[in-house]
PLY file of the C-alpha trace (Angstrom):
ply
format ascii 1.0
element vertex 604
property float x
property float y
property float z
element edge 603
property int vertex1
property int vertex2
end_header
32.71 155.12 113.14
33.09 151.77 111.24
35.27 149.49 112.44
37.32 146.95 109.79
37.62 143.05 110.80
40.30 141.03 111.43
42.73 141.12 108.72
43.27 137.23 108.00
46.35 137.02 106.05
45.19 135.01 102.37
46.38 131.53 101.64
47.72 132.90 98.14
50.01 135.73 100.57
51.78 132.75 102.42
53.79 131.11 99.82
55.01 135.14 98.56
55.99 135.37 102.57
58.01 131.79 102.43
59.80 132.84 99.43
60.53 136.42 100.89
61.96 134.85 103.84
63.88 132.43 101.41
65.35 135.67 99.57
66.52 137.15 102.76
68.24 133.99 104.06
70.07 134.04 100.68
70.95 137.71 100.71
72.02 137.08 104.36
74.50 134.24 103.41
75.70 136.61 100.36
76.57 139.24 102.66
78.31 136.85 104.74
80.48 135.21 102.28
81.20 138.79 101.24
82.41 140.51 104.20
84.20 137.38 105.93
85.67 136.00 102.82
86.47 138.66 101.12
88.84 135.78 98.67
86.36 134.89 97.04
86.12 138.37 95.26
88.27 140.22 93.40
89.44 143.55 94.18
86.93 145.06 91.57
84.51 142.96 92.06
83.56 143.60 96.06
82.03 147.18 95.28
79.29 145.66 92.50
79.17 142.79 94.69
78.07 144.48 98.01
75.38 146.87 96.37
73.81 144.29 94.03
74.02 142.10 97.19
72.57 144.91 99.63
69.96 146.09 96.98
68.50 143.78 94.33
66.87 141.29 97.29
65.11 144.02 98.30
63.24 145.31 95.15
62.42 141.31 94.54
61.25 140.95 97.85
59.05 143.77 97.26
58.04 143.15 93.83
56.48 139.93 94.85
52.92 139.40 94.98
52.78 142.94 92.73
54.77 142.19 89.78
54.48 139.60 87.59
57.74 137.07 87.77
58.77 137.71 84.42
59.00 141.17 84.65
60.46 141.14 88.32
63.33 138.97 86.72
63.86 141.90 84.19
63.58 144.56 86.33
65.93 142.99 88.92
68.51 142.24 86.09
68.42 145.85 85.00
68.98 146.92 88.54
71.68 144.59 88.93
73.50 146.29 86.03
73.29 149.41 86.74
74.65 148.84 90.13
77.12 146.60 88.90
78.38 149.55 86.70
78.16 152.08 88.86
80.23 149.40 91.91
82.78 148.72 88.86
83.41 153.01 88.54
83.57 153.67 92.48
86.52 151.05 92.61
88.18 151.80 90.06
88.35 156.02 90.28
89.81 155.32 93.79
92.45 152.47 92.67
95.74 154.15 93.05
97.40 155.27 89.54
100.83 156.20 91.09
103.94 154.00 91.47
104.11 153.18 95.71
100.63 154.35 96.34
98.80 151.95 98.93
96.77 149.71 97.11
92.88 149.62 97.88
92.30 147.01 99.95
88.61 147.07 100.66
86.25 149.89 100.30
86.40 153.25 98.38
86.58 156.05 100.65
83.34 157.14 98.78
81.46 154.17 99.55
78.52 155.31 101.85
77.61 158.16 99.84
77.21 156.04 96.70
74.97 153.79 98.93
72.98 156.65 99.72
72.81 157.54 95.86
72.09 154.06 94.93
69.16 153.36 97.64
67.75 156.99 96.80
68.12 156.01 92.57
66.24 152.38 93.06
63.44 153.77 95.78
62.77 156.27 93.35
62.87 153.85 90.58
61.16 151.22 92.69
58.30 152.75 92.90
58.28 153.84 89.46
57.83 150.24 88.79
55.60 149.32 91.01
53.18 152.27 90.11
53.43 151.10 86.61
52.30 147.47 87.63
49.47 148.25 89.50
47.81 150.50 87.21
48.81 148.10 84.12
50.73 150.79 82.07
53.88 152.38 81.64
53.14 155.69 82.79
50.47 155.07 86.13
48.07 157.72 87.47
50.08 160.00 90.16
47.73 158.83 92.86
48.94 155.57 92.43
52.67 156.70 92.44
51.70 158.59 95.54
50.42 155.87 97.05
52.98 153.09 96.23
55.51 156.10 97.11
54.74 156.51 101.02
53.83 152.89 101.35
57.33 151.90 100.57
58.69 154.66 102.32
57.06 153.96 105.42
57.11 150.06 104.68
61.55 150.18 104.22
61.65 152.61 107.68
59.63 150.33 109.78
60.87 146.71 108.16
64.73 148.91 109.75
63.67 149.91 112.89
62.27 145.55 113.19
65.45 144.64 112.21
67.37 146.62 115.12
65.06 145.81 117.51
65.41 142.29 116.43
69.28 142.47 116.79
68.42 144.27 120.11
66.66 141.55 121.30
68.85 138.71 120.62
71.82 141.01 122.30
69.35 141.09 125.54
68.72 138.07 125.33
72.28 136.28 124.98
73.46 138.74 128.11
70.69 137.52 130.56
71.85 133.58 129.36
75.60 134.67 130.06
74.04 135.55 133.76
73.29 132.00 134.62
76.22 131.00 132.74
74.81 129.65 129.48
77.08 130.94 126.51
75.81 129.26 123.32
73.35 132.74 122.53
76.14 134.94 123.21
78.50 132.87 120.81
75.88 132.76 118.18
75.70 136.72 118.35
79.50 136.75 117.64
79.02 134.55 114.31
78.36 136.31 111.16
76.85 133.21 109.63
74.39 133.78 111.89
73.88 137.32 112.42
73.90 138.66 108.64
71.22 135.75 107.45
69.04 136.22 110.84
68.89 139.98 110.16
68.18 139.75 106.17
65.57 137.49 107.29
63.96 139.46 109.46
63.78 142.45 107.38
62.40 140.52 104.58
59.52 139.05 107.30
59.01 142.59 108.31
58.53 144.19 104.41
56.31 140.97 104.13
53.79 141.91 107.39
53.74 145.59 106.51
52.82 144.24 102.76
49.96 142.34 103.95
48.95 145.00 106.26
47.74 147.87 104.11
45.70 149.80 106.36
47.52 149.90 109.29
50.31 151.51 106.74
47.73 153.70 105.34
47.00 155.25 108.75
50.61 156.11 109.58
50.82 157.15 106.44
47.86 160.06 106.79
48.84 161.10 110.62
52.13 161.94 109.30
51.22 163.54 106.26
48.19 165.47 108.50
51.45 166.08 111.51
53.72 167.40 108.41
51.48 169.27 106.77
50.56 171.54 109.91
54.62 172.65 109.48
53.83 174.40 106.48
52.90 177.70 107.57
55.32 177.47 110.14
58.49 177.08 107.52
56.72 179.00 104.86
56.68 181.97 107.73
60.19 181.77 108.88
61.67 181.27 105.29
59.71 184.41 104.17
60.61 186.13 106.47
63.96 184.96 106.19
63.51 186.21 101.87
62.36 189.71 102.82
64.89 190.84 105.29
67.86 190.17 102.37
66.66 193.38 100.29
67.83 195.37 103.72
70.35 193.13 105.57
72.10 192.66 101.53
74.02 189.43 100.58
77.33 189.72 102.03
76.16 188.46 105.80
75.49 185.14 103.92
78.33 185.23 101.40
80.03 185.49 104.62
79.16 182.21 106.01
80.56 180.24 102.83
77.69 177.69 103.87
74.63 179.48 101.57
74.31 177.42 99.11
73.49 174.41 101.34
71.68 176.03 103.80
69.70 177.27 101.20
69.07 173.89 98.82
68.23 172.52 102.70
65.20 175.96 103.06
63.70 174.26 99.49
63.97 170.26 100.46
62.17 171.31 103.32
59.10 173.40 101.49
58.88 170.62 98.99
58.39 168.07 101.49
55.93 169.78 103.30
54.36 171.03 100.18
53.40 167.65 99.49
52.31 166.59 102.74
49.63 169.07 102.72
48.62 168.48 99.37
49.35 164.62 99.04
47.48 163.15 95.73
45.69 166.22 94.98
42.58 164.88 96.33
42.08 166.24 99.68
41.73 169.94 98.83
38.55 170.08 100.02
39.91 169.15 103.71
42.72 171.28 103.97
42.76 174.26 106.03
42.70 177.26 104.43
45.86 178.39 106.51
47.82 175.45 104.89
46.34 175.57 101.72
47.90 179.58 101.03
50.85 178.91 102.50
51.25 175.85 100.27
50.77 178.47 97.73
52.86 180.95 99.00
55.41 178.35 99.67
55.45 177.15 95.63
56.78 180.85 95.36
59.40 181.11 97.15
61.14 178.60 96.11
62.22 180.18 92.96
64.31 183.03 94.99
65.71 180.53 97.34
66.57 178.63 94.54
68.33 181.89 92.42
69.97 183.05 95.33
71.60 179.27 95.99
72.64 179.49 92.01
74.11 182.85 92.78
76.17 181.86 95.68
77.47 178.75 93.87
78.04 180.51 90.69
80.35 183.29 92.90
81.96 180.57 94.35
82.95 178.81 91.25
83.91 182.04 89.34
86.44 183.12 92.46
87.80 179.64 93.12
86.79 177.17 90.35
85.02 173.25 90.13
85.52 171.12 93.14
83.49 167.90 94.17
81.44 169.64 96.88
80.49 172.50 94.09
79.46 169.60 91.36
77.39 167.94 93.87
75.67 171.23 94.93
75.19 171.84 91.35
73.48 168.62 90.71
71.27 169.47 93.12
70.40 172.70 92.07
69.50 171.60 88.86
67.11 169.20 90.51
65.60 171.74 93.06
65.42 174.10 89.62
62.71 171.62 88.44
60.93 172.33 91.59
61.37 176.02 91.73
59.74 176.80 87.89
57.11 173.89 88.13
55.91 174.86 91.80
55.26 178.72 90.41
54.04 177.07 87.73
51.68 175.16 89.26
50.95 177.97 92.35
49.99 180.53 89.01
47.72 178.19 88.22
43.65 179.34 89.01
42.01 175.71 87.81
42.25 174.53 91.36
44.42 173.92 93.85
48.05 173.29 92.62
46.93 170.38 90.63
50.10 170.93 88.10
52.33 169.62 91.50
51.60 166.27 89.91
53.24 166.61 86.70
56.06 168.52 88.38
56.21 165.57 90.59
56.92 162.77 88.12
59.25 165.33 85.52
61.63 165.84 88.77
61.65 162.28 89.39
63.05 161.12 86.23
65.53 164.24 86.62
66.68 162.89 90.06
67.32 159.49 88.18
69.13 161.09 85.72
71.31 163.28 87.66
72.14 160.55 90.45
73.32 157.90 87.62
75.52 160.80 85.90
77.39 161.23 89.13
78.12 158.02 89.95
79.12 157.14 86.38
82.22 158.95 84.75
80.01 160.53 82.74
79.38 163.35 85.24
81.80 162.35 88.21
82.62 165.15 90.12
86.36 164.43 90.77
86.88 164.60 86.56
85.16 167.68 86.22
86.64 169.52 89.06
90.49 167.99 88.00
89.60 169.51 84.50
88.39 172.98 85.91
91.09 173.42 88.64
93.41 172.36 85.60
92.13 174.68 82.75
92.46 177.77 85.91
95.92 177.00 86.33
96.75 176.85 82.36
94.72 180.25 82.14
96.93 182.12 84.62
93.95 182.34 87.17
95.76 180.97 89.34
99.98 181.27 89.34
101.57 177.55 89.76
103.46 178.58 93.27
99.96 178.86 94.28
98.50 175.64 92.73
97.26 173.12 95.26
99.23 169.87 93.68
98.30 167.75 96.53
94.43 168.13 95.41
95.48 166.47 92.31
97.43 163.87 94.16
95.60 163.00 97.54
91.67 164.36 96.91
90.77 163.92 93.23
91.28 160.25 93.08
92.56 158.49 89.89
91.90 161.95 87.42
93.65 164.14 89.32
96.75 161.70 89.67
96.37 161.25 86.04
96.63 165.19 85.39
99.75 165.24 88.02
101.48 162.98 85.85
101.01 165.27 83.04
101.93 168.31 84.52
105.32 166.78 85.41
105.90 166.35 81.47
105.96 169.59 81.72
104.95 169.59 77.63
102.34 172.79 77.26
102.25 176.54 78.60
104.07 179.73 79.77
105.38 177.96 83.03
105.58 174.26 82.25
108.79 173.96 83.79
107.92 175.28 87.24
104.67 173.84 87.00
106.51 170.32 86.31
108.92 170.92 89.00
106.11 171.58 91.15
104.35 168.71 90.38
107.35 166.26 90.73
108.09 167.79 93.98
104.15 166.97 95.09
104.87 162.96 93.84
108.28 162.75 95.26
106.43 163.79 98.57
104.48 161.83 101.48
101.06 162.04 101.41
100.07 163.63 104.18
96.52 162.81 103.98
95.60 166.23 104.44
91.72 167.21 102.80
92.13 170.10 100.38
90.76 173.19 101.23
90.86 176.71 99.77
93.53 179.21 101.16
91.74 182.00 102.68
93.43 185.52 102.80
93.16 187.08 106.39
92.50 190.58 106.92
94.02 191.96 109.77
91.96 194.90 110.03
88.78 193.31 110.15
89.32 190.13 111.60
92.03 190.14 113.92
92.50 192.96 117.04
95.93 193.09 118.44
96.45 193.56 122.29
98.45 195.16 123.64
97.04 198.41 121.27
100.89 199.49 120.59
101.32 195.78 119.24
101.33 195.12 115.23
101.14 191.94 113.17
105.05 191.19 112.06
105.33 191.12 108.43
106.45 187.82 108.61
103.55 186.11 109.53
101.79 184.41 107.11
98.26 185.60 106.19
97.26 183.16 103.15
98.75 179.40 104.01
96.89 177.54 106.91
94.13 174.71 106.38
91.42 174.31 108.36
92.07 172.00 111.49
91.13 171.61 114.94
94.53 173.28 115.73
93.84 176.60 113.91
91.56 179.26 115.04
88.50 180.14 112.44
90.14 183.43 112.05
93.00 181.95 109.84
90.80 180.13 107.60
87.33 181.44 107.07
86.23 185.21 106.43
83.19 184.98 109.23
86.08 184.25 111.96
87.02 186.86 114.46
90.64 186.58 117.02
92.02 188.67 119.78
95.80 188.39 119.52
98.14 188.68 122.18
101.96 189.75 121.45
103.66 187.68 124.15
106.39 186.31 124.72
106.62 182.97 126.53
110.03 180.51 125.92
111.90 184.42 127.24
114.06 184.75 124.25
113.06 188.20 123.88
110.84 187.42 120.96
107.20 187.75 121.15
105.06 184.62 120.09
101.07 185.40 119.18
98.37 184.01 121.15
94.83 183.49 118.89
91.92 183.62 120.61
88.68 183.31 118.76
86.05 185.11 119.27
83.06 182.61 120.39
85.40 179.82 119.14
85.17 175.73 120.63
89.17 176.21 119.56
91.34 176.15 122.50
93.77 179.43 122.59
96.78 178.57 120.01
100.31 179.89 120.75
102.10 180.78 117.60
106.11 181.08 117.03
108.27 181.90 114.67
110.91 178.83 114.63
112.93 179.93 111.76
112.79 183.10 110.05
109.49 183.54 108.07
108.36 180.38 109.37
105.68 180.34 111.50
104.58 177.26 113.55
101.77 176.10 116.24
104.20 176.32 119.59
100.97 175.20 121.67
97.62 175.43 122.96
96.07 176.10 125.97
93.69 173.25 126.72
89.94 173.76 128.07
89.92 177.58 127.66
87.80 177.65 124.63
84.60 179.89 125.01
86.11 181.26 128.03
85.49 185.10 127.73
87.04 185.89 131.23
90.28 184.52 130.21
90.46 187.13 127.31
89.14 189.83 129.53
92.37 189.36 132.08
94.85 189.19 129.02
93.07 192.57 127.50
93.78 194.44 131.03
97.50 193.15 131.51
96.38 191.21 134.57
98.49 188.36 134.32
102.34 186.75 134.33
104.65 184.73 133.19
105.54 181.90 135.75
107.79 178.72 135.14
106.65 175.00 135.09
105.99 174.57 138.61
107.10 170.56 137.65
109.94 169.07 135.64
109.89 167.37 132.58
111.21 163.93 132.08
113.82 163.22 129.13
113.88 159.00 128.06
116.84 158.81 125.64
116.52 162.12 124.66
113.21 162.97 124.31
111.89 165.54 126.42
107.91 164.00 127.99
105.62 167.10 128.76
103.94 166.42 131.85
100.14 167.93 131.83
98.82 168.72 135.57
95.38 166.85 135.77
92.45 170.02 136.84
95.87 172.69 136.41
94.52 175.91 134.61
91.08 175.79 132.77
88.07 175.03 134.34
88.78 175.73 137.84
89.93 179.70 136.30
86.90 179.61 133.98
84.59 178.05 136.73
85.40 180.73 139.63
83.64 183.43 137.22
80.78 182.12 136.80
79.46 180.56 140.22
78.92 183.81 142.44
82.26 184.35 143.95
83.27 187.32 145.01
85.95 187.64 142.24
83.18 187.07 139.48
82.89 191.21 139.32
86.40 191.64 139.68
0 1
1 2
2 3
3 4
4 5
5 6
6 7
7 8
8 9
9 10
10 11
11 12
12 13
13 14
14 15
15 16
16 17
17 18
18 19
19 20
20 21
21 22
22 23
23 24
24 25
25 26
26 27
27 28
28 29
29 30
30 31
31 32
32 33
33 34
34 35
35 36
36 37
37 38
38 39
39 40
40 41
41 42
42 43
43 44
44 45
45 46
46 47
47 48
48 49
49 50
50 51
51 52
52 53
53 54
54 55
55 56
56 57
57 58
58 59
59 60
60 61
61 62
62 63
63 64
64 65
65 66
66 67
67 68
68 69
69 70
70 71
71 72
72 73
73 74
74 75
75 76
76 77
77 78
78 79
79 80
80 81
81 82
82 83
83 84
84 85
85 86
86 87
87 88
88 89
89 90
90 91
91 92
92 93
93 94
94 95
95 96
96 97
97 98
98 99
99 100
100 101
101 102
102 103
103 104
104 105
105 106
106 107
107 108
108 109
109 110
110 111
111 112
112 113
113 114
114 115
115 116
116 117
117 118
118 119
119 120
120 121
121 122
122 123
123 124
124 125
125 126
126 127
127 128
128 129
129 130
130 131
131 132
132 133
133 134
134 135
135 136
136 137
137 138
138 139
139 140
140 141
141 142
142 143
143 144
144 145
145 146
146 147
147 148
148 149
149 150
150 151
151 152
152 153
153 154
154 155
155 156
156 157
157 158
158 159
159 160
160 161
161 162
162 163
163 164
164 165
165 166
166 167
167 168
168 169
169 170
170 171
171 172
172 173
173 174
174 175
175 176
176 177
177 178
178 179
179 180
180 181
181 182
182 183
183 184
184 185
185 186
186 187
187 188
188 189
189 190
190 191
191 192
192 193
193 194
194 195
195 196
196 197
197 198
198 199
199 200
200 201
201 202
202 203
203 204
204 205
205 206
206 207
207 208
208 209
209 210
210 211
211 212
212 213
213 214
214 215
215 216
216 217
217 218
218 219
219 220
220 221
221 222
222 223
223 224
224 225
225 226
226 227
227 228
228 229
229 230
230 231
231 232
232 233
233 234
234 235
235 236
236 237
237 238
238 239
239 240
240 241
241 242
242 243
243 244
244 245
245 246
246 247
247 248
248 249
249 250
250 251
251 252
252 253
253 254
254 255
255 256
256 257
257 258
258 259
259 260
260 261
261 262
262 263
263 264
264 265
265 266
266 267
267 268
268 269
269 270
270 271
271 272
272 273
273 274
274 275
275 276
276 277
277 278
278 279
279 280
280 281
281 282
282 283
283 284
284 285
285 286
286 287
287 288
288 289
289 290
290 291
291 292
292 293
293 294
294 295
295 296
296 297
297 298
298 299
299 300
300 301
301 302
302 303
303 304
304 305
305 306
306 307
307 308
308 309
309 310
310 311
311 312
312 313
313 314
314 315
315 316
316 317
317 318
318 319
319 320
320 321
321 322
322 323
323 324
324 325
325 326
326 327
327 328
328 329
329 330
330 331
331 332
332 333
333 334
334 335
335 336
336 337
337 338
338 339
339 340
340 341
341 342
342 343
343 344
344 345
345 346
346 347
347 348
348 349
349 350
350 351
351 352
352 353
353 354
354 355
355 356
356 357
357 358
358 359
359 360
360 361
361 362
362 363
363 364
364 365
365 366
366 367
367 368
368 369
369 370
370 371
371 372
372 373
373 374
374 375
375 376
376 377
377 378
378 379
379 380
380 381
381 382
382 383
383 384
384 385
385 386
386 387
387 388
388 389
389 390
390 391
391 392
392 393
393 394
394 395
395 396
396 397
397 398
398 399
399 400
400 401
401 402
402 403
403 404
404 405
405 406
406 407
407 408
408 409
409 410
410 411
411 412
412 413
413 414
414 415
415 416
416 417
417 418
418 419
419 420
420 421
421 422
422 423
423 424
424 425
425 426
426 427
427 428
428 429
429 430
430 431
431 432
432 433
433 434
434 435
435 436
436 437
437 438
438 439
439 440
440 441
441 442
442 443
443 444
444 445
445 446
446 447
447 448
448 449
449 450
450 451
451 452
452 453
453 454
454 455
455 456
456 457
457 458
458 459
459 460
460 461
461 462
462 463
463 464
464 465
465 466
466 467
467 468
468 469
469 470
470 471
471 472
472 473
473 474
474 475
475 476
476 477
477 478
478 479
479 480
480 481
481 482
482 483
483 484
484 485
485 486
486 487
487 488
488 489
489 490
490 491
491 492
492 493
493 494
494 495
495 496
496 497
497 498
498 499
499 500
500 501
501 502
502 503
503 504
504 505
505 506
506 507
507 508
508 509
509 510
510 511
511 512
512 513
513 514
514 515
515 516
516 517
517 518
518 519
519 520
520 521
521 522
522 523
523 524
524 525
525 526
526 527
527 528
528 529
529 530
530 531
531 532
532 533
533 534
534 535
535 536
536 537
537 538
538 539
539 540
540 541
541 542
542 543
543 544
544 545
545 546
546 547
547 548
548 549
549 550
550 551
551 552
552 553
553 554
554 555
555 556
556 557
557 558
558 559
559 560
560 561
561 562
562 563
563 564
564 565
565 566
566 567
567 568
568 569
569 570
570 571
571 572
572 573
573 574
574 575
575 576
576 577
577 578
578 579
579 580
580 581
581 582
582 583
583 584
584 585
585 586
586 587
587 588
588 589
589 590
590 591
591 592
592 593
593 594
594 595
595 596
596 597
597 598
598 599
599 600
600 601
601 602
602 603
């Protein structure tokens, strides 16, 4: 086996390493100014600010020594546009648009997730560019894109795992100073000046030495691609199999789980990645095992009905309840995994070789991702406008009545559009029920936000997913079956169809009305008590802490082995208000405990 020299770093490499560090120092001292004097920016200007800051250094620092400076300037002032726009459209859909609402004072709620977008847009794009440069054309060969690809992939996770060892290091550092009583590290550490420049730094030293390394980048790059592609079979076995049993099992299981469509899209990122681990550039065939190589094949088939069954599930979802956010991101992502689905049994259909049309597929889905990431994040395709319009044009269509209109979606969730439609709908100008729906839309601005998320209503059905103990017991009438949001406090079995209660008809203030204990059925919910406080309305009265996923508990309460006993302490009452006292260790564990560790009782 040959063995490479000493890699001696060229003298041409060490001013492109000074002014990387110099970039980094900057971007360091940007970030700075940014977060600690936050003044200096307006309101609308801290969003563009902060990802132009975060994300332009970097594609100059990498572009250095590749690109030529003229067309790194352009490139970086293109970038810095579109994330200027896209900043400039996060803060202001999230700028309140009522009179008294709290005023954004730093970040959009949204924020990470358009970081996410914008990192995945520009690494995409990145090496797009960088392709393009090597190769000396606009459109490079797709070995090259592969190559420049994983390089910066694998150059961006090492240069962050550097930078928090770095941090990690200084930390350990400044805390064995502090133990002889030398402070100054420590202090430093505490400084932002310091911190956010010394970090910036040292990821820009750390893209630089991964740069100038090639090979040792190049090896990590194969023994992961070799590691990854040996999953294949593995995930193309266990989503087949998956794929056959729905002809028998049917659809309804996973309708069931309301989760199908992401679960599924998840199934497909998965075979694509490992599709192209195993068949990286296209020109390793040759060395692939043939047990990789079919189910690469087989793989590039499936994910067409993976992909058809996601659209399905969506589709149902959006015909019974309409557009929301979640659903227009799911879409979007659909639409790119649809690229993948046709061009992979495209390219697996193909008898030329060995899925050599993956390449083209490649590069098409690439510019799609661009595409579809910039249309969400601009108000082109924002997801907030086009769910306020759907949920909007349901209500004016009768789909759903206006009693049963979720206002505060509109006013709390949908950002500036769906105040904007709130303000309409109290005009109360156009349709059938304008006035109620006005009414009922003044009522939702005159109100507190309550912060609540918005979630669909779910309609319980008794008969399936709630069993009643004692056996003569029945539901009253006046308990509600349609109204309760998904919380920590609520069982599943109130707001999702896979949820499953046992409910107990007891009655524990002794006013000779029954409240409902709900139980769920392998639920991390504690037990909820249930009472009626007024009639028709039905509250949470309590829970009973630490008895979740405690089977025995339910057992006891099915066989009537159990009674009601007073507080065994009093309660204290400061100017009125009564303070519950909770009994450290009283109830829970020590009932659940003496079960399950070979006492006698256990069989009991």
């Amino acid at each position: 086996m040959l063995t490479s020299p000493a890699v001696t770093v060229p003298e041409t490499l060490k001013p492109v390493g000074l002014a990387r560090a110099a970039i980094g120092l900057m971007q360091g001292l940007f970030l700075y100014l940014l977060f600690k004097h936050d003044g200096l920016f307006a309101s609308h200007i801290r969003v563009p600010a902060l990802l132009v800051g975060a994300l332009v250094p970097v594609l100059a620092i990498s572009s250095l020594g590749h690109v030529r400076p003229r067309l790194i300037a352009l490139w970086c002032a293109l970038a810095a546009s579109i994330l200027a726009g896209i900043g400039w459209h996060a803060t202001w859909r999230e700028t309140p648009a009522l009179d008294g609402a709290a005023p954004l004072l730093y970040w959009p709620a949204m924020l990470p997730l358009v970081f996410f977008f914008c990192v995945v847009i520009f690494f995409i794009g990145h090496s797009l560019v960088l392709a393009a440069a090597q190769d000396r054309r606009r459109l490079a060969s797709y070995a090259t894109h592969f190559d420049i690809a994983w390089k910066l992939f694998i150059q961006l996770l090492f240069s962050a795992f550097f930078t928090g060892a770095l941090q990690l290091a200084m930390w350990l550092g400044a805390i064995l100073f502090e133990l002889v009583k030398i402070s100054f590290l420590s202090e430093l550490m505490k400084s932002p000046l310091f911190v956010l420049p010394l970090l910036c730094c040292g990821f820009a030293c750390a893209l630089h030495l991964t740069d100038v390394r090639p090979a040792i980048v190049h090896g990590i790059r194969n023994l992961l691609l070799v590691l990854m592609s040996w999953l294949l079979p593995v995930a193309t076995l266990l989503i087949g199999g998956f794929a056959l049993c729905l002809p028998f099992t049917g659809l309804d299981a996973l309708w069931a789980t309301r989760n199908a469509t992401v679960a599924l899209l998840a199934a497909d990122a998965l075979l694509v990645l490992l599709i192209n681990a195993a068949w990286q550039n296209g020109a390793v065939a040759d060395s692939v095992a043939r047990p990789v190589r079919l189910a690469a094949r087989v793989a590039c088939v499936l994910l067409l009905p993976l992909t058809a069954i996601a659209t399905y599930a969506l589709a149902l979802r959006v015909g019974g309840h309409g557009w929301t956010s979640d659903r227009i991101f799911a879409a979007a992502a659909l639409l790119v995994a649809s690229f993948y689905a046709f061009g992979y049994l495209w390219a697996a259909l193909d008898k030329g070789g060995w899925l050599r049309r993956v390449a083209p597929v490649n590069l098409a889905a690439a510019y799609a991702a661009i595409a579809v990431l910039i249309a969400l994040l601009s108000p082109l395709a924002d997801p907030d406008r086009i769910a306020v319009n759907s949920q909007l044009a349901r209500l004016e269509r009768g789909v759903v009545s206006p009693d049963k209109f979720d206002y505060y979606f509109l006013k709390s969730e949908s950002k500036r559009y769906g105040a904007a439609a709130l303000l309409r709908l109290k005009e109360g100008k156009t349709g059938p029920n304008a006035a109620l729906i006005a009414a009922r839309a003044k009522t939702a601005l005159e109100t507190p936000d309550s912060g609540r998320r918005f979630v669909e209503q779910h309609t319980v059905k008794p008969v399936d997913q709630l069993n009643l103990w004692p056996a003569a017991a029945r539901l009253p009438d006046s308990f509600p079956l349609s109204v309760w949001k998904h919380t920590d406090d609520v069982p599943d079995c109130l707001t999702q169809a896979s949820g499953r209660c046992d409910v107990f008809a007891i009655d524990f203030d002794a006013d000779g009305k029954n409240e409902l204990l709900f139980i769920g059925d392998k639920s991390y919910t504690s037990p909820t008590v249930f009472t009626e406080s007024a009639p028709g309305k039905w509250t949470i009265m309590g829970r009973l802490q630490g008895m979740a996923r405690c089977s025995q508990f339910a057992e006891r309460l099915k066989k009537g082995d159990y009674k009601l006993v007073a507080p065994r302490t009093r309660q204290i009452e400061i100017a009125g208000i009564t303070v519950q006292l909770n009994l450290a260790g009283a109830g829970s564990a020590a009932f659940c405990n003496q079960f399950s560790d070979g006492s006698p009782t256990s069989g009991d």
